[in-house]
C-alpha positions, 0 to 999 in steps of 0.5 A, spaced: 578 166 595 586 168 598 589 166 603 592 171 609 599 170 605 596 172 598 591 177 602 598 180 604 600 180 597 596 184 594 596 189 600 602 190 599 602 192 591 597 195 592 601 201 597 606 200 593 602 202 587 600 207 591 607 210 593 610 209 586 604 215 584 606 218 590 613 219 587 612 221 580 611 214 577 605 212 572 603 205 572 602 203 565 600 194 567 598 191 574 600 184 575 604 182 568 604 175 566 606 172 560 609 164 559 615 166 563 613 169 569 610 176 573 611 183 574 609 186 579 608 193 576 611 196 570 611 205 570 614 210 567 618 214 570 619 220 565 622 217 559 623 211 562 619 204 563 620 200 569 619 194 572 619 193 579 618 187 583 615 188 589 618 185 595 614 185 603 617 181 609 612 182 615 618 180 620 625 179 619 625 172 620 626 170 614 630 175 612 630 183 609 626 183 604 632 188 600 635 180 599 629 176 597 630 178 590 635 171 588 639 171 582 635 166 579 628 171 580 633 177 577 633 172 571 626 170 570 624 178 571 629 179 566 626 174 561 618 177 562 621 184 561 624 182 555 618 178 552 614 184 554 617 189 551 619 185 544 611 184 545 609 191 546 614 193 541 617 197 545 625 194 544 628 200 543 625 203 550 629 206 555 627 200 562 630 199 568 628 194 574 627 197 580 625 194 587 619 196 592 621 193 599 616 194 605 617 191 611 613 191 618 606 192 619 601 197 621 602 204 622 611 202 623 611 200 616 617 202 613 617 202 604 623 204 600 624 204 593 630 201 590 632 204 583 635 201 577 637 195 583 640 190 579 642 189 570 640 185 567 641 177 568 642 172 565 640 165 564 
């Protein structure tokens, strides 16, 4: 059983997903999880292999979610998209982190992608 935050989650990725198609991404893996951490979503777009968080806010209360992303999340991402492609074999592969930002609720929802939103970090 999930949670109303959790619930909100799980919504929010799934119309992420679902705007990404929209805009010519192909979702290759929901929910990537390995010993480091989880990513949201990894597409393609062309040639390209994504990774792409996925951040929500209901309300600015806590900040826009384009800022939620710390220097220490970017780094974690980093290192689970690493370990994923060396483990699919894939190291070769063009790849780029984008973000997915929703923020409101209802019918005023307003969603963005952010491509290539940052470099690789490291530790």
């Amino acid at each position: 059983m999930v949670n109303r935050s959790q619930q909100f989650g799980i919504d929010s990725e799934n119309l992420a997903e679902v705007f990404l198609k929209h805009t010519g991404y192909r979702i290759v893996v929901r929910n990537y999880r390995n010993a480091i951490g989880e990513i949201d979503i990894i597409a393609r777009e062309g040639k390209t292999l994504v990774f792409v968080e996925v951040k929500a806010r209901k309300n600015p209360r806590f900040g826009s979610a384009k800022t939620a992303i710390t220097r220490e999340k970017k780094a974690r991402l980093t290192r689970t998209a690493l370990w994923y492609l060396k483990e699919t074999g894939q190291s070769d592969m063009s790849a780029r982190f984008d973000v997915v930002t929703l923020e409101g609720t209802g019918p005023n929802r307003k969603m963005d992608i952010i491509r290539n939103a940052f470099d690789i970090v490291p530790r």
